[in-house]
C-alpha positions as CSV (number, residue, x, y, z in Angstrom):
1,X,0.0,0.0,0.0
2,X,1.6,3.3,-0.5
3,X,2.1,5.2,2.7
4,X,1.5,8.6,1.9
5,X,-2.0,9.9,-0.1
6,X,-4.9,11.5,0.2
7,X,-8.1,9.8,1.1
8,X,-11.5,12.0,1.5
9,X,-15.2,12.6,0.1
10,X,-15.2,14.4,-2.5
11,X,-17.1,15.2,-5.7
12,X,-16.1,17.0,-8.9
13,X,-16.2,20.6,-7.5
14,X,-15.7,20.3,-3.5
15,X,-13.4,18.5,-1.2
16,X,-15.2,17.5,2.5
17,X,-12.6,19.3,5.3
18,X,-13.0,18.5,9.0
19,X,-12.4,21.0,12.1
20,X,-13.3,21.0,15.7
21,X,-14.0,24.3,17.8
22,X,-15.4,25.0,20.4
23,X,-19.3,26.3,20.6
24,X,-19.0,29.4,20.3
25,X,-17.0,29.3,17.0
26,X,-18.7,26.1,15.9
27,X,-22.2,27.1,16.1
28,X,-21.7,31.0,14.3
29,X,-20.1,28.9,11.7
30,X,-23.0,26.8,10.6
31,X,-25.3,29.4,11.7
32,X,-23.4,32.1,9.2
33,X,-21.9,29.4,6.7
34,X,-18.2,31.1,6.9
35,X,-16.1,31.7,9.8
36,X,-16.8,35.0,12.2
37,X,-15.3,36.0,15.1
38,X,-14.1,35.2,17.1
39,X,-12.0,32.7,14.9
40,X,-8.8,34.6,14.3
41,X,-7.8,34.9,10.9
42,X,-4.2,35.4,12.4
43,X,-3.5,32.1,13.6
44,X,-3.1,28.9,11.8
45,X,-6.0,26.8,11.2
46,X,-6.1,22.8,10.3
47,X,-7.8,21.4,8.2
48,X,-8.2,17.5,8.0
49,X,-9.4,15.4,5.1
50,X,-9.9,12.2,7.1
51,X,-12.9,12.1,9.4
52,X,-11.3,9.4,11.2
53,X,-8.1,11.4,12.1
54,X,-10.5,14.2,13.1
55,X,-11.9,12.1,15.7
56,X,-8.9,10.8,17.2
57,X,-7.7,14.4,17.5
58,X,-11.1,15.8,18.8
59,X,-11.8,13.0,21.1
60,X,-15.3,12.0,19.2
61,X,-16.1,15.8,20.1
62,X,-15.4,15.1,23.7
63,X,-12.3,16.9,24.4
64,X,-12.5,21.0,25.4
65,X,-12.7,23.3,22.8
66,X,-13.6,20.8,20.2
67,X,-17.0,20.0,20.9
68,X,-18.4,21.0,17.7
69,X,-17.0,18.7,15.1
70,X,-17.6,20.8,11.5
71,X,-17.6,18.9,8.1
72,X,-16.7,22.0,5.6
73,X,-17.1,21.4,2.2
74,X,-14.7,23.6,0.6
75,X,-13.7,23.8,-3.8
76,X,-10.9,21.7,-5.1
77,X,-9.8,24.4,-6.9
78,X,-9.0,26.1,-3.5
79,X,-7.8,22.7,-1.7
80,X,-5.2,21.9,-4.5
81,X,-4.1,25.8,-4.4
82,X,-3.6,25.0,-1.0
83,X,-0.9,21.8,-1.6
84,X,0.3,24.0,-4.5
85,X,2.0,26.7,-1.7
86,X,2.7,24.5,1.1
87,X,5.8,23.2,2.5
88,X,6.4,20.0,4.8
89,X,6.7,20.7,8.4
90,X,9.8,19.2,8.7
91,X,13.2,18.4,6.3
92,X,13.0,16.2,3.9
93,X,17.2,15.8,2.5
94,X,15.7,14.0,-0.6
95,X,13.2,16.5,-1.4
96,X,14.8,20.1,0.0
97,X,18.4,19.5,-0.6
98,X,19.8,21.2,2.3
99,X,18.1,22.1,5.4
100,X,18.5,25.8,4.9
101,X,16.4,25.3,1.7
102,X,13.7,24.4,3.8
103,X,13.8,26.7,5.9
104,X,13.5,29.9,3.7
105,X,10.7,27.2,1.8
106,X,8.5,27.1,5.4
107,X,9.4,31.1,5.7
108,X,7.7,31.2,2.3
109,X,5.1,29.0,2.3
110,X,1.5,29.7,3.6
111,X,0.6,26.2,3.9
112,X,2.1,23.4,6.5
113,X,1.5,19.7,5.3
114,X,1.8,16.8,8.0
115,X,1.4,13.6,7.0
116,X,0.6,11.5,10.3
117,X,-0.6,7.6,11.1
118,X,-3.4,7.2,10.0
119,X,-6.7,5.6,12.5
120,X,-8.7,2.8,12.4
121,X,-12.3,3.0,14.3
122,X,-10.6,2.2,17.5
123,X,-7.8,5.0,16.6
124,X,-5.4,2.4,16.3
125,X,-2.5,3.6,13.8
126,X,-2.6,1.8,10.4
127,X,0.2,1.2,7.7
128,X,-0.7,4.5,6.1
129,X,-1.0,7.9,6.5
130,X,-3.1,11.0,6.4
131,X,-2.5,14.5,5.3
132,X,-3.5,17.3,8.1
133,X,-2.9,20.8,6.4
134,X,-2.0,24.0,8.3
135,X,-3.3,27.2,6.7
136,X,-2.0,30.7,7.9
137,X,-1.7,34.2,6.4
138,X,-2.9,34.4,2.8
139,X,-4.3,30.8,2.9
140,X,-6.5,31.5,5.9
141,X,-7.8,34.8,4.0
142,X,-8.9,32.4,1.1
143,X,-10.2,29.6,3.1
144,X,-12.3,32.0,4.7
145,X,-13.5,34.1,2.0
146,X,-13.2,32.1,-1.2
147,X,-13.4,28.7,-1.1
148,X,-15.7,27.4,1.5
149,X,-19.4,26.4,-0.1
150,X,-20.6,24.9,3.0
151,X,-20.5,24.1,6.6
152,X,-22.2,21.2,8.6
153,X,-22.4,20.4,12.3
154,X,-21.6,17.2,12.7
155,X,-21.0,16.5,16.1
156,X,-23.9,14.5,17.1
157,X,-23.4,12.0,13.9
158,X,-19.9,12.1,15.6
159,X,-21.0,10.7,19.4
160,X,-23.5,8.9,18.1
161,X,-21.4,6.6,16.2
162,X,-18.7,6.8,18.7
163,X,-21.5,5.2,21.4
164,X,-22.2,2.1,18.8
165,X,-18.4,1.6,18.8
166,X,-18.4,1.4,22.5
167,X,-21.5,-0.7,22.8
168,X,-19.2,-3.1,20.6
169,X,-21.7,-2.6,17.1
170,X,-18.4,-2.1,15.0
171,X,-20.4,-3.2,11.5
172,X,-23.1,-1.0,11.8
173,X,-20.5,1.8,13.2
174,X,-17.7,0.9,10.3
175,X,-21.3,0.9,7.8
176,X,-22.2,4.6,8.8
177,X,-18.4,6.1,8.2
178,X,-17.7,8.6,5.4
179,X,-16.6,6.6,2.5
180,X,-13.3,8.3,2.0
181,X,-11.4,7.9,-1.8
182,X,-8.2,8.3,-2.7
183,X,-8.1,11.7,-3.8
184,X,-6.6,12.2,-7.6
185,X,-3.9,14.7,-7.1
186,X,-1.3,15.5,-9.9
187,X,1.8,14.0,-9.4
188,X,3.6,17.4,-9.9
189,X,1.3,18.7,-6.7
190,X,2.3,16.0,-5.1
191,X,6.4,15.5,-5.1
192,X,6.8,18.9,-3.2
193,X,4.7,17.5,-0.3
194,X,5.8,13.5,-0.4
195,X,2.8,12.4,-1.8
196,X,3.1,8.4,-3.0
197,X,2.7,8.0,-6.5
198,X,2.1,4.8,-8.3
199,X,5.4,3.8,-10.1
């Protein structure tokens, strides 16, 4: 299996994003379908394709702050302008060179890209990985303005199928997931950010 691509729903013109805020962000965002303050548009902002990842990082919507579990449908157009000015978060010799390369890269770059273990239901890690991707400056700016279509709440889809894991209903859990697709990204995108390719 390659290690290293992008999986999420998506259709021809949008890409499905996941955040977690707390309510007071969370619920203005649905209300007002963009983000308001008090989100800061100075401060980097996440964005996750994998719901899965999303829940091991917000808890299932339990942990502070990250009650409100948002699925934001944003346009691929926007999404691959975003892998288009990003830089990994840390140094890759192959890809940068020299570590000063990427270095004045990440000074450059709006965009972070992390690729981390990816989760089964039980946030177990599997044998591949998923893409989290940091927007800040210029990036937020268009996230905010431009390229989001839609925002959902879905926080109680989010507990309730973290309650039929618990209660041991796996299938019917698994059944109810997002079904996720690998996500087909040029290969010149991808090489910058160490995205597999098939050989």
């Amino acid at each position: 299996m390659l290690e290293r691509q992008i999986r999420a729903v998506y259709d021809e013109e949008t890409i499905t994003v996941y955040q977690a805020y707390s309510p007071k962000i969370g619920i203005l965002a649905v209300e007002h379908q963009r983000f308001i303050p008090p989100f800061k548009m100075d401060r980097m902002t996440w964005i996750k394709p994998s719901f899965l990842w999303m829940m091991y990082r917000a808890g299932w919507g339990t942990k502070e702050g990250q009650e409100h579990i948002l699925a934001i449908n944003i346009k691929r157009s926007g999404f691959e302008w975003a892998i288009g000015n990003a830089c990994l978060s840390h140094y890759k010799p192959k890809l940068h060179g020299s570590e000063s390369a990427w270095q004045e890269a990440m000074k450059q770059a709006p965009v972070r890209i992390q690729w981390d273990p990816e989760k089964d239901i039980h946030m177990q890690n599997l044998d591949y990985r998923s893409i989290q991707i940091g927007l800040s400056g210029i990036a937020v700016e268009h996230y905010v303005n431009d390229w989001v279509v839609s925002i959902t709440d879905i926080s109680d889809y989010s507990r309730d199928l973290h309650q039929l894991i618990r209660s041991g209903k796996k299938e019917e859990a698994t059944a109810k997931l997002p079904q996720e697709r690998i996500y087909p990204l040029d290969a010149a995108l991808g090489k910058p950010i160490h995205h597999s390719t098939q050989q």
